[in-house]
C-alpha positions as CSV (number, residue, x, y, z in Angstrom):
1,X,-28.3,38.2,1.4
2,X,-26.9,35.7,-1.0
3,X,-23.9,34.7,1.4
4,X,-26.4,34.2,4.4
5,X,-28.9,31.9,2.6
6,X,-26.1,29.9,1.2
7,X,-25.0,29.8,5.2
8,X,-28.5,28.7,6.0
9,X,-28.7,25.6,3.5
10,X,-25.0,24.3,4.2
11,X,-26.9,24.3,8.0
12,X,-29.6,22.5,7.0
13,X,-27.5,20.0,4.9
14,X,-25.4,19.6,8.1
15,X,-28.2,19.0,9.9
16,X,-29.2,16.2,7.4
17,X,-25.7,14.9,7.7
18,X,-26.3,14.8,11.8
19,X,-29.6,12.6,11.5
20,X,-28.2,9.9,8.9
21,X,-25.1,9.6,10.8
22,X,-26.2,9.7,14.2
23,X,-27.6,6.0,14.5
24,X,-24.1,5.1,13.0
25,X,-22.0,6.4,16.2
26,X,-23.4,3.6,18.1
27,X,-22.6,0.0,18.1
28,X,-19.7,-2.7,19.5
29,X,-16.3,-1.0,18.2
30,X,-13.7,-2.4,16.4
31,X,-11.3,-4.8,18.6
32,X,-8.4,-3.8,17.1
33,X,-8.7,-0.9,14.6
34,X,-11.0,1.4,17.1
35,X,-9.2,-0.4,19.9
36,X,-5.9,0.6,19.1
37,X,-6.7,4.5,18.8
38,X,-8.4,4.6,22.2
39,X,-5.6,2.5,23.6
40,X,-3.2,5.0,22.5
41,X,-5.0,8.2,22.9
42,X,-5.3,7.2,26.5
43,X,-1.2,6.8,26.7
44,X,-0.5,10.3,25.3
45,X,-0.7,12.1,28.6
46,X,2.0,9.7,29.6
47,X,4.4,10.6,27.2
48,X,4.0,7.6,24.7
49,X,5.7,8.0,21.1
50,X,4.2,6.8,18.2
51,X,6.9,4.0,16.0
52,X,9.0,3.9,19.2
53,X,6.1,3.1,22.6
54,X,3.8,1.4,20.5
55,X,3.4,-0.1,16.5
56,X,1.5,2.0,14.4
57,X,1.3,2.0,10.2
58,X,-0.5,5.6,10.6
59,X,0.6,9.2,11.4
60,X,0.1,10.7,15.1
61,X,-2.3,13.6,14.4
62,X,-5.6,11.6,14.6
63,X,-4.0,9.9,17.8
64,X,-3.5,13.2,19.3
65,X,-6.8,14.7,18.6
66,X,-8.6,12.0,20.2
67,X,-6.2,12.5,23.6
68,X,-7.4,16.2,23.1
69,X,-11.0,14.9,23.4
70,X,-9.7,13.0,26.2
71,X,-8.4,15.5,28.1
72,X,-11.6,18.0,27.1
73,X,-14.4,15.7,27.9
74,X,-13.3,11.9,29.8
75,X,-11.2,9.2,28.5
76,X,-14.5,7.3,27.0
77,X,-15.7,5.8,23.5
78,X,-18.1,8.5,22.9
79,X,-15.4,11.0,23.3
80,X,-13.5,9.7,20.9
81,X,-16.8,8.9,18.4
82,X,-17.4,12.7,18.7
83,X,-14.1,12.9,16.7
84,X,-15.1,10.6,14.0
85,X,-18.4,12.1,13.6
86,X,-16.8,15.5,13.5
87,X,-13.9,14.2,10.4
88,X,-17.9,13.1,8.8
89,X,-19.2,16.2,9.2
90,X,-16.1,18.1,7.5
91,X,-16.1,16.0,4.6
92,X,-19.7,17.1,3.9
93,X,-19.1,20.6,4.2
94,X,-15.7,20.7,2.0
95,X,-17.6,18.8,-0.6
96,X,-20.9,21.4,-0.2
97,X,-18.0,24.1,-1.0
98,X,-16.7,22.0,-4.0
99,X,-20.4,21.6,-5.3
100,X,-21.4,24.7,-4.8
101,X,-18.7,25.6,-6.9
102,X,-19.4,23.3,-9.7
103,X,-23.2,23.9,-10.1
104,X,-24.8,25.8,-7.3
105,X,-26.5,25.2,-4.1
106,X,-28.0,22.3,-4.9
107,X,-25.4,20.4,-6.3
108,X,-23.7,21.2,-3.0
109,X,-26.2,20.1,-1.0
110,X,-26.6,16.7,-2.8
111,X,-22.9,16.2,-2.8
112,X,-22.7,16.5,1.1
113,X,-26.2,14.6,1.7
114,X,-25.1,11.9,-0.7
115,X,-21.4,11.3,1.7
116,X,-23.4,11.7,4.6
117,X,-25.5,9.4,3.0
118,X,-22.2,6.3,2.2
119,X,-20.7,7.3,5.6
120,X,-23.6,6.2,7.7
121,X,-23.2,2.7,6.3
122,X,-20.5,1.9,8.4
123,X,-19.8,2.6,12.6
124,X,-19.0,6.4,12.8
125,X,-15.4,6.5,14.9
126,X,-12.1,8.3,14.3
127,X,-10.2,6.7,12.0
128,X,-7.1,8.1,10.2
129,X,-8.2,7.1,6.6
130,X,-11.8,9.8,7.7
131,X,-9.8,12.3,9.3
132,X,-7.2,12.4,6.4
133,X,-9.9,12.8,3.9
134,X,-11.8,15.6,5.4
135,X,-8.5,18.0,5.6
136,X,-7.3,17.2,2.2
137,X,-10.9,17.6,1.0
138,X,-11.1,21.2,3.0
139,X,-7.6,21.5,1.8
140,X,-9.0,21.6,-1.8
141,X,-11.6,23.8,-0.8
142,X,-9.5,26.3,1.0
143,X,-7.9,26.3,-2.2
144,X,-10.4,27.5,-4.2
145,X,-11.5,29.9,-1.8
146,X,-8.4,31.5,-1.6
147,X,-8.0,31.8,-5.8
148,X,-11.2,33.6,-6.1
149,X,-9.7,36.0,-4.0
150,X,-7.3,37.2,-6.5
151,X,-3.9,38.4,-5.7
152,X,-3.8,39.8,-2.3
153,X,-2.5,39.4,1.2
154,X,-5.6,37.5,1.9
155,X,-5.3,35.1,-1.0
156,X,-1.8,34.1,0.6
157,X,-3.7,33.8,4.0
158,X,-6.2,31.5,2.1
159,X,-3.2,29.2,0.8
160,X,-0.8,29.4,3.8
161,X,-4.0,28.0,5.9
162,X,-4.8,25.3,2.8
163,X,-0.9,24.1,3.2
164,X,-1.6,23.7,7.3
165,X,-4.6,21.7,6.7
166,X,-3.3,19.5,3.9
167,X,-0.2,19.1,5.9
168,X,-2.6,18.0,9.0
169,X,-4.0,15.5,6.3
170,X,-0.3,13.8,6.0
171,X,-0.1,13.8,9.8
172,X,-3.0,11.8,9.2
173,X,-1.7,9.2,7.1
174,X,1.7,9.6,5.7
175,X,0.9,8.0,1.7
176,X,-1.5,10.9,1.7
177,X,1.3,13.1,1.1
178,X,0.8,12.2,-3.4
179,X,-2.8,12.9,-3.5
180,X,-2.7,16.1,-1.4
181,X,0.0,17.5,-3.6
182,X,-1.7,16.3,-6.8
183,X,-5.1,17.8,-5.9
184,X,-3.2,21.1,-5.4
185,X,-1.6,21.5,-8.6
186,X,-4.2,22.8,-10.6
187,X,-5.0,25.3,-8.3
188,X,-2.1,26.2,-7.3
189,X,-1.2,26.4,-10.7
190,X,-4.1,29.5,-11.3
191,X,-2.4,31.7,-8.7
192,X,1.0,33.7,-8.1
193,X,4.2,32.4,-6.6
194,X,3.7,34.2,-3.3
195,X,0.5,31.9,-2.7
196,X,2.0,29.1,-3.7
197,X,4.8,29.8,-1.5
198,X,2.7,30.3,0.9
199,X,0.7,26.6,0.1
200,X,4.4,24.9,0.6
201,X,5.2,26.5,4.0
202,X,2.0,25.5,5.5
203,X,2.4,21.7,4.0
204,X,6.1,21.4,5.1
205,X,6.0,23.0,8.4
206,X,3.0,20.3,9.6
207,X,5.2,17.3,7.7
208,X,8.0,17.9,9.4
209,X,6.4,17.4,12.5
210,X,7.1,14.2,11.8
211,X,11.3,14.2,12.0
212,X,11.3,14.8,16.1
213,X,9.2,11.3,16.3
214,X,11.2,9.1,13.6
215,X,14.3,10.5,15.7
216,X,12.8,9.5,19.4
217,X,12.1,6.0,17.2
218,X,15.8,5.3,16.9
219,X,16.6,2.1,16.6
220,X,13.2,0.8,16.5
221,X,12.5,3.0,13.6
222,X,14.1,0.1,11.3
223,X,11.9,-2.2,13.3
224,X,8.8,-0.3,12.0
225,X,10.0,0.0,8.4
226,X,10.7,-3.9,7.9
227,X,7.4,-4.5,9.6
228,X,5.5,-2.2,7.4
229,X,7.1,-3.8,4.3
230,X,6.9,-7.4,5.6
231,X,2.5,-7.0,6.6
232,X,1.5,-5.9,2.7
233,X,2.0,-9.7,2.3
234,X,-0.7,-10.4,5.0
235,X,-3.0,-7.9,4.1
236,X,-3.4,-7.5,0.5
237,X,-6.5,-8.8,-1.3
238,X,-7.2,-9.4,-4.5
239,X,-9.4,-7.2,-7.0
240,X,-13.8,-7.9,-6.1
241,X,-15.2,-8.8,-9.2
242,X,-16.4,-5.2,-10.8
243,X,-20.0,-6.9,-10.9
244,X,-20.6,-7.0,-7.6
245,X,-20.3,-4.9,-4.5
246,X,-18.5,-3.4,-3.6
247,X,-16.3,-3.8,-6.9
248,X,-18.9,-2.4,-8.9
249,X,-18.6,1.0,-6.2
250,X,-15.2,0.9,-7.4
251,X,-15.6,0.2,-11.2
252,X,-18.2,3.6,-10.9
253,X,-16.1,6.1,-8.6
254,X,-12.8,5.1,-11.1
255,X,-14.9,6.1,-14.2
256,X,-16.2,9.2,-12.6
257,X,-12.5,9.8,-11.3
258,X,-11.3,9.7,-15.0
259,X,-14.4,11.6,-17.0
260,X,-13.6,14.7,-13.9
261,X,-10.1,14.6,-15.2
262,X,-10.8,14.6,-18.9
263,X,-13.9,16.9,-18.5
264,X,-11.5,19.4,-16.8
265,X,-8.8,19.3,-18.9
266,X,-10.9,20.1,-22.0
267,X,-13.0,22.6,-20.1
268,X,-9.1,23.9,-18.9
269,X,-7.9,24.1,-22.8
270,X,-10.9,26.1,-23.6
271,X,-10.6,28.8,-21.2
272,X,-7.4,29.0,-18.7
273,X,-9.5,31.2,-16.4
274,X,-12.4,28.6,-15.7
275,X,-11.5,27.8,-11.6
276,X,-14.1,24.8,-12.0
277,X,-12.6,22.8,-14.6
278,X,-9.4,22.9,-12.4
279,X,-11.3,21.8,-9.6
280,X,-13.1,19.1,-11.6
281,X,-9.0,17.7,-12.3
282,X,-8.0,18.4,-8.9
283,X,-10.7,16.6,-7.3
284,X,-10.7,13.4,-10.2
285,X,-6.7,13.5,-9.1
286,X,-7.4,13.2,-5.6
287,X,-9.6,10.1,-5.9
288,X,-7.0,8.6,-8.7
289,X,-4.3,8.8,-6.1
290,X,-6.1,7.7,-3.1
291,X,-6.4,4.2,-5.8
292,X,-3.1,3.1,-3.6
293,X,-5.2,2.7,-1.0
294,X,-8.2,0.0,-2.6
295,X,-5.2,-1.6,-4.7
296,X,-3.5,-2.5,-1.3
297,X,-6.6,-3.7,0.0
298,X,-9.8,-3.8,-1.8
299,X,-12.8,-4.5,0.3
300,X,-15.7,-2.0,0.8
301,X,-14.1,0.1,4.3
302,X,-11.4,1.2,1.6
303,X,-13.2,1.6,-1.3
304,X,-16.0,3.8,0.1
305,X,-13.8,6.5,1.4
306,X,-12.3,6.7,-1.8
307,X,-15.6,6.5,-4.1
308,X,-17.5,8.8,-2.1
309,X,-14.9,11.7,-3.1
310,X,-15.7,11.4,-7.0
311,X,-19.2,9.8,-6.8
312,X,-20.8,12.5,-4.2
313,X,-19.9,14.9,-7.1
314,X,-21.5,13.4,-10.0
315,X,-24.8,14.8,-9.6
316,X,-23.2,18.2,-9.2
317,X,-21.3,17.6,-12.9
318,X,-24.2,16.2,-14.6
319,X,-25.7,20.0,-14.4
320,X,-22.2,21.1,-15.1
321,X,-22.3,19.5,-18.3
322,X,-25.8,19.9,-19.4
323,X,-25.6,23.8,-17.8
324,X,-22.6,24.3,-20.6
325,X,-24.5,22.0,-23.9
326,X,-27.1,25.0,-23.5
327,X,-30.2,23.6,-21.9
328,X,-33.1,25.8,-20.7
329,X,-33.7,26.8,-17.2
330,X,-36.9,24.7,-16.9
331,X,-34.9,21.0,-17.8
332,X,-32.2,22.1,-15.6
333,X,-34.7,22.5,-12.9
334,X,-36.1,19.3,-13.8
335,X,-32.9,17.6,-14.0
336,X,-31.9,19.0,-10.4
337,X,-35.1,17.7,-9.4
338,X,-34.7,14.3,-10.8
339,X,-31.2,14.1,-9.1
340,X,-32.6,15.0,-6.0
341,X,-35.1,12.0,-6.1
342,X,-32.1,9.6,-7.2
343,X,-29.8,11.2,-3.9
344,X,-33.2,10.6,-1.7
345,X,-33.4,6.7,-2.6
346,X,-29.4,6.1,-2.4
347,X,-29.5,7.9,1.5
348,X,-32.8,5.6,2.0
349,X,-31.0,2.3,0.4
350,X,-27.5,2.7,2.3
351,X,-29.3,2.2,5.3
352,X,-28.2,4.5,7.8
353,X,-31.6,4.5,9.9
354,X,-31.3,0.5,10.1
355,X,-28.4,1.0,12.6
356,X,-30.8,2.1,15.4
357,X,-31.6,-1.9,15.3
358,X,-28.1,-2.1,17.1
359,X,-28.5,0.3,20.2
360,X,-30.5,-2.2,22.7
361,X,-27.4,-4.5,22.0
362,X,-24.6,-2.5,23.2
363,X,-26.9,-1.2,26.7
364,X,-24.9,-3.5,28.6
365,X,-21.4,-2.9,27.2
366,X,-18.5,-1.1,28.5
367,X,-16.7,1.6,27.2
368,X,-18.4,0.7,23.4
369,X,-16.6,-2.1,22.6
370,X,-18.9,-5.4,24.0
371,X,-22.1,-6.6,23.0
372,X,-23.9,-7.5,26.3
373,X,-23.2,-8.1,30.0
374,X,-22.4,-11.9,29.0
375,X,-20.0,-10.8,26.3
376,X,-16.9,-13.5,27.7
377,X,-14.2,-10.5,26.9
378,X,-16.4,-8.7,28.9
379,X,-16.1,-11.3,31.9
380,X,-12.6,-11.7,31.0
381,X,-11.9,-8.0,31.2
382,X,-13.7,-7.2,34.7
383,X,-12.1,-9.7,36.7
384,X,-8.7,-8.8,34.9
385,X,-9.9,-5.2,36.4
386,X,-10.1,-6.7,40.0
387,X,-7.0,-8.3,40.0
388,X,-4.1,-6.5,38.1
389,X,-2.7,-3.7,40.2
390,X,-1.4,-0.3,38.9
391,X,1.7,-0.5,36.7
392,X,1.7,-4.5,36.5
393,X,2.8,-5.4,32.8
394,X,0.0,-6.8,30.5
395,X,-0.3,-8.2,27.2
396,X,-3.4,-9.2,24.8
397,X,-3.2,-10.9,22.2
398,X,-4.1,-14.1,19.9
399,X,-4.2,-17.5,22.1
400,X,-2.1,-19.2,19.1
401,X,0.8,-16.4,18.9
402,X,2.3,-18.1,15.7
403,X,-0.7,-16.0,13.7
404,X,-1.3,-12.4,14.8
405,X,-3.9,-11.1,12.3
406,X,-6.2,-9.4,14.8
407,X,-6.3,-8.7,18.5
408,X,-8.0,-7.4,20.9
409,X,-6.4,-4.1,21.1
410,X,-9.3,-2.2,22.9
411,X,-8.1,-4.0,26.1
412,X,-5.2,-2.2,26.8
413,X,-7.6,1.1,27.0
414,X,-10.3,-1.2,29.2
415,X,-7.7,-1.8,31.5
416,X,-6.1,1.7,32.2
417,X,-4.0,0.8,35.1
418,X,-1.8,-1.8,32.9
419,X,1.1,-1.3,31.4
420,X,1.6,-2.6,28.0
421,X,4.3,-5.1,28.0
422,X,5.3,-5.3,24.5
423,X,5.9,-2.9,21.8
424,X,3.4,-5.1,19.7
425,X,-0.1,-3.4,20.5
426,X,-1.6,-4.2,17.3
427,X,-1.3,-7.6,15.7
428,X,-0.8,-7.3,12.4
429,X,0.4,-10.3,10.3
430,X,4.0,-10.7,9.7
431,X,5.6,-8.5,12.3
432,X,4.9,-9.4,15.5
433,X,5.0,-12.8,14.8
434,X,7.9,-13.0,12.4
435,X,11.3,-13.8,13.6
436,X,13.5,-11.6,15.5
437,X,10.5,-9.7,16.7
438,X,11.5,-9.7,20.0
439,X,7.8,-10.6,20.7
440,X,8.8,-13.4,22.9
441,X,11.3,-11.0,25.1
442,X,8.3,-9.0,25.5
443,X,6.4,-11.6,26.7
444,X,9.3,-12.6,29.4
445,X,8.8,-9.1,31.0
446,X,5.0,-9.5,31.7
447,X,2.9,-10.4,34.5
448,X,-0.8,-10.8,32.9
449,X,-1.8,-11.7,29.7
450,X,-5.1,-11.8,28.1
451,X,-5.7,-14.6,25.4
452,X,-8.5,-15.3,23.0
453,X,-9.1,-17.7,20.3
454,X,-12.0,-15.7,18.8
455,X,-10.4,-15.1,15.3
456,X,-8.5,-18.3,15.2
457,X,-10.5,-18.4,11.8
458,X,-9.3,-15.8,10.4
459,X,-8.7,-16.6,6.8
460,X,-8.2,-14.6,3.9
461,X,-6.6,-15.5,0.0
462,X,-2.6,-13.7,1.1
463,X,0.0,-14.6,3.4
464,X,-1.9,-14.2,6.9
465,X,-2.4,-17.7,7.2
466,X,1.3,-18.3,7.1
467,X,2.7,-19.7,11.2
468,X,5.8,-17.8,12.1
469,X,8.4,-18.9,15.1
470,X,6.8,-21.6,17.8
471,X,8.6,-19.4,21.1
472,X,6.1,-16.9,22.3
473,X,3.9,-20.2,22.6
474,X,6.6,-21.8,24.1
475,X,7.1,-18.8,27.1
476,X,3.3,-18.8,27.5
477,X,3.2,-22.6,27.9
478,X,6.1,-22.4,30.0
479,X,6.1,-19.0,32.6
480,X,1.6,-18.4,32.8
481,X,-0.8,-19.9,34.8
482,X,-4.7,-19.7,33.3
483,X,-6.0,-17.2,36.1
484,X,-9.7,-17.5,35.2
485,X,-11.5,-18.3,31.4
486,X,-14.9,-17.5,29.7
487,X,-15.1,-18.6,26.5
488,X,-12.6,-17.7,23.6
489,X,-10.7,-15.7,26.2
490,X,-8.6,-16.4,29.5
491,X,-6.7,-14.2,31.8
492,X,-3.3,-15.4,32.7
493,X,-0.8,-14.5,35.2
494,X,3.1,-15.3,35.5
495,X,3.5,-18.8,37.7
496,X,4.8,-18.9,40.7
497,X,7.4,-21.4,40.9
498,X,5.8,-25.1,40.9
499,X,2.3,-23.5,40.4
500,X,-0.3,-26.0,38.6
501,X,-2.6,-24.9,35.9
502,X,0.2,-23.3,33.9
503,X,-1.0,-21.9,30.2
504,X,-1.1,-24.8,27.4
């Protein structure tokens, strides 16, 4: 009876989940960052390999799932939404598991409402950083299901099935490989060797999906290493000020990251048997490690991921802590209730319901990533439609190709009959246009090109504002003819010899 009303309230918290996240599955997608997993999702059927077809800083597995939903239900935005909404939806039932654990029901329930709650603040679609997070969270939480088991053949199911999923979290994103193992540790520590055996075989047999692709990389595998190192440059921010958002989101989930990790350990010294003051380490590890992350880059679509982990929890420790200093039933009732009220206004004051403002915008858009029927890309993109014939070569990209901080990624999977003509999908500062790229080869070998100014203005305190080599200019200038133009973008196609209009 227990077991099925616990069933019925992780339901009804779903359920919860599904309404505040909902309105946050539609709006106009990312050019580049949503752009670039549609665009290669829709490539997979054709054998394209990740580091060798196409740039990438992230691991395949979220790529692949999307060209499952693909495959499954039409090569379209929603499909692949449906996959970030589902990475949501995990993280709030691994974290119901984890504070269910901790302090009952209801600090499970608020710990899932209250992610729901952070996640709807932002467009719901499948990114890598999401998808990692919910299988290293349900990593965790496999975990600790399987050591309540005790030893048994079960338990080793339990763990072999916790290594699989963590190891699908490093398919993920390769630098979650530290926090996965981290989190594990004091779990893994609580049980026999033949479970944690078991742990390592799942994690290593999923990471090692990942020798077949650096070895189909060859030569370009160097490529993608020097890029990698040389874009930190471009990318990295400096620190918010920890009195404002979202530094002072950060300032909170790192002291709740280190009080977990104290709190458990003390709780651990006391009585080596206690599975929750391992799991209050294990999860305050987790969010410590995931730190590399908002140190790289601290603005609020890293930092939320990483604070939700620690801060969606707090509620459940708070009982935890006044549970074990002795309080009666009635004030921990009153405290639960008091939480409840506090979880209530945060879900009400991260605005989740406010994104229904943005569905009449996108009713003219195509595909999910334009804002009207007047959107110039939009122009831009249907007459590009009309004209480029199956298997013609096509790049997009920044109009000034001596900057590429952003592009307009999205178009490759708006234009299905292209073939991308350059390894250089994503522009990233500092690799496609620093020398020896070979971006300007690329750019020999096409036929079309899409252009845009539109973040010519991109400006941020780190080395993206830095020009690299004049050439892929200079080929543009020299071999393209503007085709057609709305706006901040134009369409242009290889000259004929003596043609007029050439790009410039």
């Amino acid at each position: 009876m227990t077991r099925r009303r616990d069933v019925s309230r992780l339901l009804l918290v779903v359920a919860t989940a599904l309404v505040l996240l909902a309105p946050s599955t539609v709006g106009k997608g990312s050019a580049m960052d949503e752009g670039a997993v549609v665009a290669y999702a829709s490539r997979v059927p054709s054998g394209a390999i990740p580091y060798r077809d196409y740039e990438t800083f992230y691991g395949p597995a979220n790529v692949w799932l999307v060209a499952g939903a693909f495959e499954a239900f039409g090569q379209t935005v929603s499909s692949e939404r449906a996959i970030g909404l589902l990475y949501r939806l995990v993280i709030v039932v691994a974290l119901f598991v984890i504070g269910r654990s901790l302090a009952g029901v209801v600090a499970g329930a608020l710990a899932g409402v209250l992610s729901a709650a952070m996640m709807a603040n932002e467009l719901v679609w499948a990114a890598a950083t999401w998808g990692s997070l919910a299988f290293g969270l349900t990593s965790i939480a496999l975990c600790l299901v399987g050591a309540r088991r005790g030893p048994s053949s079960r338990q080793t199911l339990w763990f072999l099935l916790a290594g699989v999923v963590g190891g699908l979290a490093v398919l993920m994103r390769f630098d979650f490989l530290p926090g996965v193992v981290l989190a594990s540790l004091p779990l893994l520590a609580y049980v026999g060797k033949r479970a944690r055996l078991a742990w390592g075989v799942g994690l290593v047999l999923l990471v090692m999906v990942y020798l077949p692709l650096l070895a189909l990389a060859g030569a370009r595998l160097s490529r993608f290493i020097d890029d990698l190192n040389a874009t930190r440059a471009g990318r990295t921010l400096p620190l918010p000020s920890p009195l404002e958002f979202p530094g002072s989101l950060l300032v909170a989930a790192a002291i709740a990251s280190v009080v977990f990790v104290a709190l458990g350990v003390v709780l651990w010294r006391r009585d080596r048997t206690d599975l929750n003051a391992r799991l209050l380490v294990s999860v305050g590890l987790l969010s410590i490690a995931l730190g590399r992350w908002v140190l790289w880059r601290p603005d609020v679509f890293h930092i939320r991921p990483v604070a939700l982990v620690s801060l969606s929890l707090v509620p459940g420790v708070v009982v935890l802590v006044v549970r074990l200093s002795g309080l009666s039933h009635r004030g921990e009732v009153a405290l639960s209730g008091l939480l409840c009220v506090v979880a209530l206004a945060a879900c009400v004051n991260q605005g989740a319901l406010a994104r229904l403002h943005s569905i009449p915008d996108v009713r003219g858009g195509y595909r999910g990533f334009f804002a009207g029927r007047d959107d110039p890309a939009r122009l831009v993109t249907m007459h590009a439609r009309a004209l480029v014939r199956p298997g013609a070569s096509l790049f997009a990209g920044p109009r000034d190709l001596r900057r590429t901080n952003y592009g307009p990624t999205y178009i490759y999977f708006l234009l299905p009959q292209a073939r991308p003509a350059s390894y250089y999908m994503e522009m990233n500062p500092k690799t496609a246009n620093r020398e020896g790229s070979g971006l300007a080869d690329d750019l020999r070998g096409a036929e079309w090109l899409i252009l845009t100014s539109e973040w010519d203005g991109f400006k941020e305190p780190n080395a993206s504002s830095d020009y690299g080599p004049a050439e892929p200019n200079r080929v543009v200038a020299n071999d393209f003819c503007l085709r057609y133009r709305r706006g901040t973008y134009g369409l242009y196609k290889r000259c004929d010899r003596g043609g007029a209009s050439r790009g410039g």
